[in-house]
MDTraj code that builds the backbone (N, CA, C; nanometers):
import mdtraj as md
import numpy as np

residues = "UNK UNK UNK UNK UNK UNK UNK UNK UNK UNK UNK UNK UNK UNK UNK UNK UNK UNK UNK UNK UNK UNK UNK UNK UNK UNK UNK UNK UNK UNK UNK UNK UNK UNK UNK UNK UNK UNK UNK UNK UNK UNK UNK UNK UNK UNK UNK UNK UNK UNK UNK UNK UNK UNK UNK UNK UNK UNK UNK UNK UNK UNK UNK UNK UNK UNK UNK UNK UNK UNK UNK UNK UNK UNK UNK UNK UNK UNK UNK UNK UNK UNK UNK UNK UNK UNK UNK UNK UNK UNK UNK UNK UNK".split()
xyz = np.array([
    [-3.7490, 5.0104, -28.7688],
    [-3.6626, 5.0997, -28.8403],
    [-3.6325, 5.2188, -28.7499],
    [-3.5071, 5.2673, -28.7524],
    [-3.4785, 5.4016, -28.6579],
    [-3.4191, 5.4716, -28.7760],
    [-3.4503, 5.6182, -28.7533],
    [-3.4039, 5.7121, -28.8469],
    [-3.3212, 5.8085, -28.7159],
    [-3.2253, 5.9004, -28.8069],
    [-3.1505, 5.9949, -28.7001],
    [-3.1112, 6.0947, -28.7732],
    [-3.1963, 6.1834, -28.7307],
    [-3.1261, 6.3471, -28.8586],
    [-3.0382, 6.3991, -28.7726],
    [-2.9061, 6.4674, -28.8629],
    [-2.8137, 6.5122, -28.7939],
    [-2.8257, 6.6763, -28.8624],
    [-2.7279, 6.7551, -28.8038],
    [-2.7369, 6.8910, -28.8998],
    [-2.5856, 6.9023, -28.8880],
    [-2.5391, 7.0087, -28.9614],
    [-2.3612, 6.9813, -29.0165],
    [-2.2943, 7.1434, -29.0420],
    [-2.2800, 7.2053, -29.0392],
    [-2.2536, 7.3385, -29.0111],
    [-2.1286, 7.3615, -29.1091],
    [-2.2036, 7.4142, -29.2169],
    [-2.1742, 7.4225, -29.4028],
    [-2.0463, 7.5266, -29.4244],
    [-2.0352, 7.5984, -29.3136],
    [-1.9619, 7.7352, -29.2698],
    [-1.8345, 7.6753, -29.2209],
    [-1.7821, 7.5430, -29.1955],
    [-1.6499, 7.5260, -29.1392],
    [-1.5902, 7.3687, -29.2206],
    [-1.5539, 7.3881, -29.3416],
    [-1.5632, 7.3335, -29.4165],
    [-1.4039, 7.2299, -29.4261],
    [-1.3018, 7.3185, -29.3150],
    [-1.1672, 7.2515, -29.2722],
    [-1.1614, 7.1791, -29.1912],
    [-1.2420, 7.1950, -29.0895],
    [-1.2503, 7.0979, -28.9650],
    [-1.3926, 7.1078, -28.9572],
    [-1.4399, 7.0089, -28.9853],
    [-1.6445, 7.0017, -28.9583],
    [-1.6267, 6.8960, -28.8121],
    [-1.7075, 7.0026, -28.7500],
    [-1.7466, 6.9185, -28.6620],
    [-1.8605, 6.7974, -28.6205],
    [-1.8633, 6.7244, -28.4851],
    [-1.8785, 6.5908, -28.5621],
    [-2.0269, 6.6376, -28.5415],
    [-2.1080, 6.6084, -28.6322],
    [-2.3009, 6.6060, -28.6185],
    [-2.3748, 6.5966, -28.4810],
    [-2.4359, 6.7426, -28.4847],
    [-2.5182, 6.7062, -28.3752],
    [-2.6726, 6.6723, -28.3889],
    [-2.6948, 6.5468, -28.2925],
    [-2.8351, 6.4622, -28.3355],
    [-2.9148, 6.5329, -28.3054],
    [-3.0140, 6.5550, -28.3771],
    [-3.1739, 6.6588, -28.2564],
    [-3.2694, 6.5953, -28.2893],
    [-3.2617, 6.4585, -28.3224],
    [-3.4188, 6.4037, -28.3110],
    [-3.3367, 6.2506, -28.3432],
    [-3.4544, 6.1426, -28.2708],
    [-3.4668, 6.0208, -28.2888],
    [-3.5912, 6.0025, -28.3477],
    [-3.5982, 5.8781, -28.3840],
    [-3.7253, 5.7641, -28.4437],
    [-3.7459, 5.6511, -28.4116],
    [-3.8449, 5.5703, -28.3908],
    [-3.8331, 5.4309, -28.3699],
    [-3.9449, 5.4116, -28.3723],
    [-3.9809, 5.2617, -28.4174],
    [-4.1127, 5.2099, -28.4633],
    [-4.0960, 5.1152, -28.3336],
    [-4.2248, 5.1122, -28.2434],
    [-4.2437, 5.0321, -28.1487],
    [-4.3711, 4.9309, -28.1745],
    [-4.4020, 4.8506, -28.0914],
    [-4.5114, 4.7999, -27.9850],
    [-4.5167, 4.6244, -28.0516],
    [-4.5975, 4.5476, -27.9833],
    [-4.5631, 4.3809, -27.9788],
    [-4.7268, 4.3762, -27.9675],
    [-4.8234, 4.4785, -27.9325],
    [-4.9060, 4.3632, -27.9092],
    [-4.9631, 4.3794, -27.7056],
    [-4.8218, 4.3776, -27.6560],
    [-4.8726, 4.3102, -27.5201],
    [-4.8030, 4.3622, -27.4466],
    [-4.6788, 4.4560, -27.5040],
    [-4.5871, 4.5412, -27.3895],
    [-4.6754, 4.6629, -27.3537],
    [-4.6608, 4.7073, -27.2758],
    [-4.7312, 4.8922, -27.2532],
    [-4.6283, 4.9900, -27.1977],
    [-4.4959, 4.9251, -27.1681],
    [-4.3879, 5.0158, -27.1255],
    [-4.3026, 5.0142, -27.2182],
    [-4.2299, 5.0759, -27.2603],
    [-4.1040, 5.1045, -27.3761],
    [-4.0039, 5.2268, -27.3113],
    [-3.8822, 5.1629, -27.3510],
    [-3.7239, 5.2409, -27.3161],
    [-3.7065, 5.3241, -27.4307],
    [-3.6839, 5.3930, -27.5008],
    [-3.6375, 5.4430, -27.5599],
    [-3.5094, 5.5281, -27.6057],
    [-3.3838, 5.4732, -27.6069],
    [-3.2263, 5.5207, -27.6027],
    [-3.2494, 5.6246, -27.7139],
    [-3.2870, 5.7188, -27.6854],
    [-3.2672, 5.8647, -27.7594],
    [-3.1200, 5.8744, -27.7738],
    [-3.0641, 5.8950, -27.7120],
    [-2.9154, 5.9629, -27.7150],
    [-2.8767, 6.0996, -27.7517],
    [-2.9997, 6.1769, -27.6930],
    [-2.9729, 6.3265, -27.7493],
    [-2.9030, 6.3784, -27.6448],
    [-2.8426, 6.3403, -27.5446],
    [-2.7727, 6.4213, -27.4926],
    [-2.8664, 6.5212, -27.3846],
    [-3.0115, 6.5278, -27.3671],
    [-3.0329, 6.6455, -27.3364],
    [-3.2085, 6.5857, -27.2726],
    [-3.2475, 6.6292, -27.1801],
    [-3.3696, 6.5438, -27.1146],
    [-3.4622, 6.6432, -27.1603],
    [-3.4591, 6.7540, -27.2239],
    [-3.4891, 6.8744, -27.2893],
    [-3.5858, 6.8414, -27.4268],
    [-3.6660, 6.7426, -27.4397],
    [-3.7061, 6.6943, -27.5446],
    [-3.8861, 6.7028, -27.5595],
    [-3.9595, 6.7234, -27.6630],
    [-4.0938, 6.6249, -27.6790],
    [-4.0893, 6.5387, -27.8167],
    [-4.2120, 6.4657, -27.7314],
    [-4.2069, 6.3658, -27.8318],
    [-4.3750, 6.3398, -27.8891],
    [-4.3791, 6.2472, -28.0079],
    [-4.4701, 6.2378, -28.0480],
    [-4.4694, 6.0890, -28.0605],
    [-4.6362, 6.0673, -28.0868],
    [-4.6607, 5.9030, -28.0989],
    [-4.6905, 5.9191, -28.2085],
    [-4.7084, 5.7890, -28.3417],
    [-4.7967, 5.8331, -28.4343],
    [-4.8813, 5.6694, -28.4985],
    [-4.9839, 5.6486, -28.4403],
    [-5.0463, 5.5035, -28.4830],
    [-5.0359, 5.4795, -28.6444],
    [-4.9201, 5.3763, -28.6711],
    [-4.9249, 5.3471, -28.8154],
    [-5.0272, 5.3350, -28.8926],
    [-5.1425, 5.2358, -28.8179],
    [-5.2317, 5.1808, -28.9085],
    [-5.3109, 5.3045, -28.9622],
    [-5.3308, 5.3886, -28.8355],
    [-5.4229, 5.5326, -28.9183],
    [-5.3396, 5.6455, -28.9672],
    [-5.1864, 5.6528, -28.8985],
    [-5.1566, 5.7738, -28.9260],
    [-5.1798, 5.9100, -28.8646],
    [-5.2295, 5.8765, -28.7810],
    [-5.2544, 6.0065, -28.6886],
    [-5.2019, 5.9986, -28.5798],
    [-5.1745, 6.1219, -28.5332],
    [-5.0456, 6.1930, -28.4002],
    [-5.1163, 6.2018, -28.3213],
    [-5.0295, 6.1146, -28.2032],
    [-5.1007, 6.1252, -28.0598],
    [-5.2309, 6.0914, -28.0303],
    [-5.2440, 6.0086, -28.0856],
    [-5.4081, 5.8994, -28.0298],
    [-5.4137, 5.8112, -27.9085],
    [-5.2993, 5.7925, -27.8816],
    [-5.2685, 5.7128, -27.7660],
    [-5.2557, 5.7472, -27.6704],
    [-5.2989, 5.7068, -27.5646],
    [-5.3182, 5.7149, -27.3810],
    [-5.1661, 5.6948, -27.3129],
    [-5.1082, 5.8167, -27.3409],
    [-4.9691, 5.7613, -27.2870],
    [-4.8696, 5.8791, -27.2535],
    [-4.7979, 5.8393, -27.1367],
    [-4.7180, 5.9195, -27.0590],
    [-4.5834, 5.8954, -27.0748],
    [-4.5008, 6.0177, -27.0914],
    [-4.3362, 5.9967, -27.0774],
    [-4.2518, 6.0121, -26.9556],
    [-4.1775, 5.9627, -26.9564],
    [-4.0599, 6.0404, -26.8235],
    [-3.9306, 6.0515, -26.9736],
    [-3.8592, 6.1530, -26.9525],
    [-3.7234, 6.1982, -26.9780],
    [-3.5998, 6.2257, -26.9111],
    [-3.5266, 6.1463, -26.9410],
    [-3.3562, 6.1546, -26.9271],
    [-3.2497, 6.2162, -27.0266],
    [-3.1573, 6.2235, -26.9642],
    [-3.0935, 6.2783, -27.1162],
    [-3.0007, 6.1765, -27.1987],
    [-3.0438, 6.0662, -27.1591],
    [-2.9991, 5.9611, -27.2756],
    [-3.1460, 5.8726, -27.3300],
    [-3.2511, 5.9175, -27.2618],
    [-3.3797, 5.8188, -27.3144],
    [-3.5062, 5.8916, -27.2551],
    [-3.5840, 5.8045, -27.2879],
    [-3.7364, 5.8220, -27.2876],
    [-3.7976, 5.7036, -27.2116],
    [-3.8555, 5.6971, -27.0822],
    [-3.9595, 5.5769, -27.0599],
    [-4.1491, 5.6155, -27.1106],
    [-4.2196, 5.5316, -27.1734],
    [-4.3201, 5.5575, -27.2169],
    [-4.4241, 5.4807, -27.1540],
    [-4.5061, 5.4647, -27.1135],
    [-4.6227, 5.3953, -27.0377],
    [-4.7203, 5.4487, -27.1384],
    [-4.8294, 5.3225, -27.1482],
    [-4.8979, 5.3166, -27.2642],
    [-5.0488, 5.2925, -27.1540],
    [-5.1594, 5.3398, -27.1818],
    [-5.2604, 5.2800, -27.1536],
    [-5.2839, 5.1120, -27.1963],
    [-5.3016, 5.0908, -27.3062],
    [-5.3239, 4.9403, -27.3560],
    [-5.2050, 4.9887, -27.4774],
    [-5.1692, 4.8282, -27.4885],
    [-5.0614, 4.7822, -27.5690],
    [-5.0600, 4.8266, -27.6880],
    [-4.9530, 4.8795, -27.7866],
    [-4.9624, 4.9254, -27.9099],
    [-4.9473, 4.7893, -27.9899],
    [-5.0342, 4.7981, -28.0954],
    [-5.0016, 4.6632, -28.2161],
    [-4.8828, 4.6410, -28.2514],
    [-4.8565, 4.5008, -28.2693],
    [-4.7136, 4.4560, -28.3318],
    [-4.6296, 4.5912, -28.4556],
    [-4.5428, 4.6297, -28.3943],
    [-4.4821, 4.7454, -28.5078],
    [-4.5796, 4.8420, -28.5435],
    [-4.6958, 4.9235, -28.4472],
    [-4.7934, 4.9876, -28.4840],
    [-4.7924, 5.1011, -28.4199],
    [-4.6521, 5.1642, -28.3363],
    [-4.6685, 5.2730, -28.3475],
    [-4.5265, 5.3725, -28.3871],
    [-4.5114, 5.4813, -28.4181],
    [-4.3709, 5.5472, -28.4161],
    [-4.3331, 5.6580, -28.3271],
    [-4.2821, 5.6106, -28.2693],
    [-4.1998, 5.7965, -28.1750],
    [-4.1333, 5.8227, -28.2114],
    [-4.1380, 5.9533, -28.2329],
    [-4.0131, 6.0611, -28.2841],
    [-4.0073, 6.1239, -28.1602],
    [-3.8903, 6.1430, -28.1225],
    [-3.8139, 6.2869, -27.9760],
    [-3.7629, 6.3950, -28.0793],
    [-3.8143, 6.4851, -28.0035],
    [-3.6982, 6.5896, -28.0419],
    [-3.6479, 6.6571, -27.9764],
    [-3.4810, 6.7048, -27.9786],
    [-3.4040, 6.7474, -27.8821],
    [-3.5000, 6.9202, -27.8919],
    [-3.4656, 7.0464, -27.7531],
    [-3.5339, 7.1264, -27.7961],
    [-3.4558, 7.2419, -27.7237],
])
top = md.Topology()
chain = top.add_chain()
for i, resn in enumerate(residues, 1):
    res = top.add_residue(resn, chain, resSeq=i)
    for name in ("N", "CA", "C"):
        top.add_atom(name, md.element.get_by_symbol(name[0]), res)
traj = md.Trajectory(xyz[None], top)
């Protein structure tokens, strides 16, 4: 599942301009990958991010490093996240 909050600027109500994104979501891992792409599309290499292990629910338990671009995220994992067991959120900043 990917989620994408936008914000909308309530003040220009004749011509709204088009939404700007400041955060992604995405539910990752297989099991057996330890690298993941992540197409943010924020526009901006200006970001952090968080991990969050589904099964427990807790932020940032995982052994793992980012690089940032300003269209994505590469993630290197110590050992493999479980099938659909973890979530990153970016946020633009």
């Amino acid at each position: 599942m990917t989620k994408i909050c936008i914000e909308i600027d309530p003040e220009d109500s004749t011509n709204p301009p088009a939404p700007a994104v400041r955060s992604y979501t995405q539910t990752i891992g297989n099991g057996t990958q330890t690298s993941f792409n992540i197409a943010h599309g924020l526009n901006t290499a200006d970001v952090v991010y968080s991990v969050r292990n589904l099964a427990t629910g807790e932020v940032d338990t995982y052994d793992v490093s980012g690089t940032a671009s300003v269209s994505g995220l590469a993630l290197n994992f110590a050992s493999a996240p479980a099938a659909n067991g973890a979530r990153v959120t970016v946020l633009a900043v």
